[in-house]
VEXBASE-607967 format. One record per residue: x, y, z of N, C-alpha, C in turn; residue number from 1. Coordinates in pm, whole numbers, plus 50000, padded with zeros to 5 digits. Example, Ala and Ser with C-alpha at 12.3 -4.5 7.8 and 13.67 -1.06 7.14 Angstrom:
! residues 2
+-------+-------+-------+-------+-------+-------+-------+-------+-------+-----+
:   n.X :   n.Y :   n.Z :  ca.X :  ca.Y :  ca.Z :   c.X :   c.Y :   c.Z :   n :
+-------+-------+-------+-------+-------+-------+-------+-------+-------+-----+
: 51319 : 49431 : 50780 : 51230 : 49550 : 50780 : 51320 : 49670 : 50780 :   1 :
: 51285 : 49775 : 50708 : 51367 : 49894 : 50714 : 51290 : 50003 : 50787 :   2 :
+-------+-------+-------+-------+-------+-------+-------+-------+-------+-----+
This chain:
! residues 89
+-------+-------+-------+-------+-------+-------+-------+-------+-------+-----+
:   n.X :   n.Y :   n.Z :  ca.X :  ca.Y :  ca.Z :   c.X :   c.Y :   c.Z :   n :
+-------+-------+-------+-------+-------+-------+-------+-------+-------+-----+
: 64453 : 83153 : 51272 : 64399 : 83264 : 51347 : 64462 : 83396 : 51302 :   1 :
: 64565 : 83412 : 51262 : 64652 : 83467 : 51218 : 64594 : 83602 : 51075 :   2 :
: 64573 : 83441 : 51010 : 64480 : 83561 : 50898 : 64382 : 83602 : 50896 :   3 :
: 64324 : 83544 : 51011 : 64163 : 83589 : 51013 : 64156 : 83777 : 51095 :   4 :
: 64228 : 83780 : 51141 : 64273 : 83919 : 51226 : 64283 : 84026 : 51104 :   5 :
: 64396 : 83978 : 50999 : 64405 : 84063 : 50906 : 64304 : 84107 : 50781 :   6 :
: 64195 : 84001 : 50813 : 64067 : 83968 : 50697 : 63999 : 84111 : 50720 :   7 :
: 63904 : 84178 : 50608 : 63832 : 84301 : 50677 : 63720 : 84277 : 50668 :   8 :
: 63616 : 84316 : 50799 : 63521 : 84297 : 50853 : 63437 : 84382 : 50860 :   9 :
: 63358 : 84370 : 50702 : 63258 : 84485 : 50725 : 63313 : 84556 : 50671 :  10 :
: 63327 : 84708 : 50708 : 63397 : 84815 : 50609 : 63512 : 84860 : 50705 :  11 :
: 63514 : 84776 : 50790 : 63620 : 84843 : 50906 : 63774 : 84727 : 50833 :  12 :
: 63888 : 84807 : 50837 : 64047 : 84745 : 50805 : 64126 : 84767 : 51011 :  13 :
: 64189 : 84641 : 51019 : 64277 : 84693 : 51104 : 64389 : 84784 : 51067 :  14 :
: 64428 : 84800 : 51169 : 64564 : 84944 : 51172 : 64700 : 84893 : 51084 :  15 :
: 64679 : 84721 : 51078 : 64814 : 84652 : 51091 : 64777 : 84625 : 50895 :  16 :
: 64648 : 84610 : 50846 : 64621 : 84583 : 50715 : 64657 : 84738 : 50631 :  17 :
: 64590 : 84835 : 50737 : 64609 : 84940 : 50643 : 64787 : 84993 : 50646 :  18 :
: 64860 : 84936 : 50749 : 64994 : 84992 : 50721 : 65091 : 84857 : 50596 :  19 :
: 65030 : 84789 : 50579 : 65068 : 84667 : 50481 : 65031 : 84766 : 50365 :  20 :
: 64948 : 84774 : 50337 : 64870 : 84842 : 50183 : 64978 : 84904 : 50099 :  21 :
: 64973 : 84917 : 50038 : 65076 : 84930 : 49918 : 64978 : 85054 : 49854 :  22 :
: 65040 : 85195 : 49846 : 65032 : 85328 : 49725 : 65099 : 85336 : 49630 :  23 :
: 64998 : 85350 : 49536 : 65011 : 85333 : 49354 : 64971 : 85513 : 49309 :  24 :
: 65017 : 85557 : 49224 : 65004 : 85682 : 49178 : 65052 : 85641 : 49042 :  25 :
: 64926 : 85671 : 48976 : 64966 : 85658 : 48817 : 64941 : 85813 : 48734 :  26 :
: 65035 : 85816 : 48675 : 65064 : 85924 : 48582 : 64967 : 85928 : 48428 :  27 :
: 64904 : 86038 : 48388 : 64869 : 86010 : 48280 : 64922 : 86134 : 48166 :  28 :
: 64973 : 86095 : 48120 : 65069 : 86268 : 48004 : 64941 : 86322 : 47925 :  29 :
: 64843 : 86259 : 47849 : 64715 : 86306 : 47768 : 64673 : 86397 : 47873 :  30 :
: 64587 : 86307 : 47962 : 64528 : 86367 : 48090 : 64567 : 86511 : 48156 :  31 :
: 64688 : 86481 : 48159 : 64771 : 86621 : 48219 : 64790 : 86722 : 48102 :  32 :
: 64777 : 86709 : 47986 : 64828 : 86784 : 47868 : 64644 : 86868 : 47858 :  33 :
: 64538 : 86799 : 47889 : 64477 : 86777 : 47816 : 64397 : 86895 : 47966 :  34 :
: 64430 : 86876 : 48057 : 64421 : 86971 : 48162 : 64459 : 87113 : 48149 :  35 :
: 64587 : 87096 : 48144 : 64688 : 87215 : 48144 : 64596 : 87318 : 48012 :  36 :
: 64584 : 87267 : 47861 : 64602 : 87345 : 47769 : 64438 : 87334 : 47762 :  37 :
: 64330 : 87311 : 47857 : 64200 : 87308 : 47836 : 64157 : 87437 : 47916 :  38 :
: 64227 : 87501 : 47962 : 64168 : 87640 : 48066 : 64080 : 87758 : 47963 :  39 :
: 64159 : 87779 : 47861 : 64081 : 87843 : 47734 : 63940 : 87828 : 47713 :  40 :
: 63957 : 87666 : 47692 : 63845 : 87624 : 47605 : 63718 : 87652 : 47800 :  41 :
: 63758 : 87560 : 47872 : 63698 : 87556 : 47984 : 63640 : 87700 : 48016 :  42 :
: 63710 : 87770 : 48021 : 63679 : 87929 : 48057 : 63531 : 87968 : 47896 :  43 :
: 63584 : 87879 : 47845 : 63511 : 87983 : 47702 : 63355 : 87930 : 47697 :  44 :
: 63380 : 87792 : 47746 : 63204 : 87722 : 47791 : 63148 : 87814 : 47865 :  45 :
: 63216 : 87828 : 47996 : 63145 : 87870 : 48124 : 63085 : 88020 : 48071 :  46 :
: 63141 : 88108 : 47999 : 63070 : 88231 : 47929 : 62989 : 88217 : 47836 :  47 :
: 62972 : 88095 : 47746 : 62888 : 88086 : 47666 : 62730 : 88022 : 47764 :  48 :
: 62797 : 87948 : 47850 : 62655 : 87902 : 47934 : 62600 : 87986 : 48006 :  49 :
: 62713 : 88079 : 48068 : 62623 : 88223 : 48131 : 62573 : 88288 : 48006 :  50 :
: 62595 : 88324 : 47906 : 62536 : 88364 : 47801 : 62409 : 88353 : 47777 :  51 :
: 62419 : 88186 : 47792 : 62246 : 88194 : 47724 : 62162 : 88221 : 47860 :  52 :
: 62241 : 88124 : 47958 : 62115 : 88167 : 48086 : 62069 : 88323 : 48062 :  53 :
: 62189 : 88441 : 48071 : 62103 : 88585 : 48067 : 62074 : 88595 : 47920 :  54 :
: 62045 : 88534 : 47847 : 61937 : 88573 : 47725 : 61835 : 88493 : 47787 :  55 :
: 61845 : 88393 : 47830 : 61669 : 88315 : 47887 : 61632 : 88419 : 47968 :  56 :
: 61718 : 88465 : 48052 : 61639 : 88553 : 48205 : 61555 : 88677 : 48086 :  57 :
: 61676 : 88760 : 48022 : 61622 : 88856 : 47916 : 61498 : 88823 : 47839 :  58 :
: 61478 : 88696 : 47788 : 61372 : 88668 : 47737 : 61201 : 88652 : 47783 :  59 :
: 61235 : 88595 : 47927 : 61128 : 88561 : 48038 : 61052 : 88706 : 48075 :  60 :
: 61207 : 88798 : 48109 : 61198 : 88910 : 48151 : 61099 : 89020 : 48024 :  61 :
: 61109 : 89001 : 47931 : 61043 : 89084 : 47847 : 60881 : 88991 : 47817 :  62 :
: 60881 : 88862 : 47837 : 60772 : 88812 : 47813 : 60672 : 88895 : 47962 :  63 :
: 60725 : 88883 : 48054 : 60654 : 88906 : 48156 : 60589 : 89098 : 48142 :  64 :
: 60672 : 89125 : 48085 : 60635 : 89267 : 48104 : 60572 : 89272 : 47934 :  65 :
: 60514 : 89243 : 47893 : 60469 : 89205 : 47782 : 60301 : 89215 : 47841 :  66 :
: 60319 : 89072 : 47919 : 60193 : 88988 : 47969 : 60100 : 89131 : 48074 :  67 :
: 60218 : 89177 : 48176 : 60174 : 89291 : 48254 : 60107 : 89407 : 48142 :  68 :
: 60128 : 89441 : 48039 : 60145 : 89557 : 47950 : 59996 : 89526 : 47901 :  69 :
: 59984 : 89380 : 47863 : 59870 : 89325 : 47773 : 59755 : 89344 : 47906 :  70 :
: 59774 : 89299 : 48000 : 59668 : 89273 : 48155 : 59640 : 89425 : 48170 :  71 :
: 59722 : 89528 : 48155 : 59681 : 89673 : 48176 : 59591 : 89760 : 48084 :  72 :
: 59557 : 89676 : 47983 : 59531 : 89756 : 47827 : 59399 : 89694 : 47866 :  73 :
: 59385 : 89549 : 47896 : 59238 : 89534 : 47901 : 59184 : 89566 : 48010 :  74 :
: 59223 : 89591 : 48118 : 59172 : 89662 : 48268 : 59117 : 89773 : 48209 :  75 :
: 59215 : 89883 : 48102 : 59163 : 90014 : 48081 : 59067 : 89975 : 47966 :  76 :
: 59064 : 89897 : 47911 : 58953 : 89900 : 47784 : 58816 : 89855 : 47864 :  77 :
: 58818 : 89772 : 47961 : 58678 : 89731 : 48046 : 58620 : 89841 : 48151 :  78 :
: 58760 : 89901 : 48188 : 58711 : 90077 : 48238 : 58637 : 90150 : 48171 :  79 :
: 58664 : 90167 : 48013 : 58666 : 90248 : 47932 : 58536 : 90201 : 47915 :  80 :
: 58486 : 90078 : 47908 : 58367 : 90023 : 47821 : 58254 : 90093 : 47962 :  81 :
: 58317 : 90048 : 48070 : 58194 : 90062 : 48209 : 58166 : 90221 : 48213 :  82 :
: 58295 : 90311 : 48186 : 58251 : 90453 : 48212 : 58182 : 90523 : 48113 :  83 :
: 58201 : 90687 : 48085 : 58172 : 90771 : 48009 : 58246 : 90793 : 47906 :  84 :
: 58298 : 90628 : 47820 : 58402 : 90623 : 47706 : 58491 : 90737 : 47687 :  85 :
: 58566 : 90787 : 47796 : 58723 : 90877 : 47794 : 58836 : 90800 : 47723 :  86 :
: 58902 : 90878 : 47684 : 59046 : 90829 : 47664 : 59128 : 90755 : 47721 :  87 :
: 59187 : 90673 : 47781 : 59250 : 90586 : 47808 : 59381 : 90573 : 47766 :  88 :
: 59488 : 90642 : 47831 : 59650 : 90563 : 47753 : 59733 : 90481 : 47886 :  89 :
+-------+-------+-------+-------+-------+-------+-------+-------+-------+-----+
């Protein structure tokens, strides 16, 4: 009966299993080296990835006003065609 108390049931541990449990902390020197002297490099991604995002936004951004520029030229050229052929800029 004994061990069946200490068995875990489901996802629930008694109070008496979890003060038995045994803490492990393992050390890793690469890991930690590899942390410490990566802030450079880490920092130098994160500006290159904002980088391109604002050249995509820049890029979208000029396509769109492109598309607006092109949609305005033929509004005035179908003006131009319906009226008394004026100038148009």
């Amino acid at each position: 009966m004994h061990q069946r108390s200490q068995k875990v049931r489901g996802r629930h541990m008694k109070k008496r299993a979890l003060k038995n449990k045994a803490l492990s902390v393992s050390f890793d020197e690469k890991g930690l080296k590899d942390y410490v002297t990566g802030f450079r490099k880490r920092k130098k991604k994160r500006r290159q990835v904002a980088e391109k995002k604002q050249e995509e936004a820049n890029r979208l951004k000029r396509h769109q006003e492109r598309k607006k520029r092109r949609l305005e030229k033929e509004a005035c050229f179908v003006w131009w065609k319906s009226t008394s052929h004026q100038f148009c800029a």
